[in-house]
C-alpha positions as CSV (number, residue, x, y, z in Angstrom):
1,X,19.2,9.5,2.6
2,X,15.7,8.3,3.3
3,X,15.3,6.6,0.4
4,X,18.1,4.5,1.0
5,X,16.9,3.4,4.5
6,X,13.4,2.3,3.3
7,X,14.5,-0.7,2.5
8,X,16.1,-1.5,5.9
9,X,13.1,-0.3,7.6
10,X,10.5,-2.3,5.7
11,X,12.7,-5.7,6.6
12,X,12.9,-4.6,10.5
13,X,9.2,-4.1,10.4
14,X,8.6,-7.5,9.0
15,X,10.9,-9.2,10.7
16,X,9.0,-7.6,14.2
17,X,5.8,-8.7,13.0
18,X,7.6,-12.6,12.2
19,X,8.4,-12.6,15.8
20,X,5.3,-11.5,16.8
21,X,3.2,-13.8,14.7
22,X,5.2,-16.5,16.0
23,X,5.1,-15.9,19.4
24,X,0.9,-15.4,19.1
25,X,1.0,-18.8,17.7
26,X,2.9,-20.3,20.4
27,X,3.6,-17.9,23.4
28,X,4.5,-20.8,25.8
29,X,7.6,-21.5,24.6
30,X,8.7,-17.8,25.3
31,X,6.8,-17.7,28.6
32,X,8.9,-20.8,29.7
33,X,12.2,-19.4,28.8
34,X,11.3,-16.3,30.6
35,X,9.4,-17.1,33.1
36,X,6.7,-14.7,32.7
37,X,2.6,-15.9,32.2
38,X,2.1,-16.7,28.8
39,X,-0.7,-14.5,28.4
40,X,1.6,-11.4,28.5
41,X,4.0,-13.0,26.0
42,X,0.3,-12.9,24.0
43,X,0.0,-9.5,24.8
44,X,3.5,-8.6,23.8
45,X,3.4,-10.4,20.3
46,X,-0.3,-8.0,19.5
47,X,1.9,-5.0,20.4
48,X,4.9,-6.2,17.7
49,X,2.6,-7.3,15.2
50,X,0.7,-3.8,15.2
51,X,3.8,-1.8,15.3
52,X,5.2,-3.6,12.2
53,X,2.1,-3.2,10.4
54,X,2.4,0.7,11.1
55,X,5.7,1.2,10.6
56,X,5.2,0.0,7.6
57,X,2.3,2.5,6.9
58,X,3.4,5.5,8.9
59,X,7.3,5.6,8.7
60,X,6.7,8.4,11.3
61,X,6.6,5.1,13.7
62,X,10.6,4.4,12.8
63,X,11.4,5.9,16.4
64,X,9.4,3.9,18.3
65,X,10.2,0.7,16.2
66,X,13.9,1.5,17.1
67,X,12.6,1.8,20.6
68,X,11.2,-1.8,20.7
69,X,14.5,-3.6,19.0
70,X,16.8,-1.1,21.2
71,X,14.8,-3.0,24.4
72,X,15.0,-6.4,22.8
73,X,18.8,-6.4,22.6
């Protein structure tokens, strides 16, 4: 069974850091749409772009990436 979620894993991981990378490069267009200060959009997009990286180390990070997509939705 695990072996046939790594694959599904590695693409939600990467597609977490994506967002995040995007949103580093341009956090204001996030910030307007939710009304929040762009520098926590900033702060947001460090936090996905680390726990992509790591989950795609340490797939003992899957809970926690599930987490973060489960609060997205």
């Amino acid at each position: 069974m695990a072996d046939a979620l790594t694959v599904p894993h590695a693409v939600a991981a990467l597609v977490l850091c994506a967002g995040g990378l995007a949103k580093l490069r341009s956090p204001r267009t996030a910030a307007t749409a939710l009304g929040i200060p762009a520098g926590w959009i900033r702060a947001f997009s460090v936090y996905e772009l680390a726990l992509g990286a790591g989950a795609l180390a340490w797939p003992a990070l899957s809970p926690l990436l599930a987490l973060t997509y489960a609060g997205l939705a």
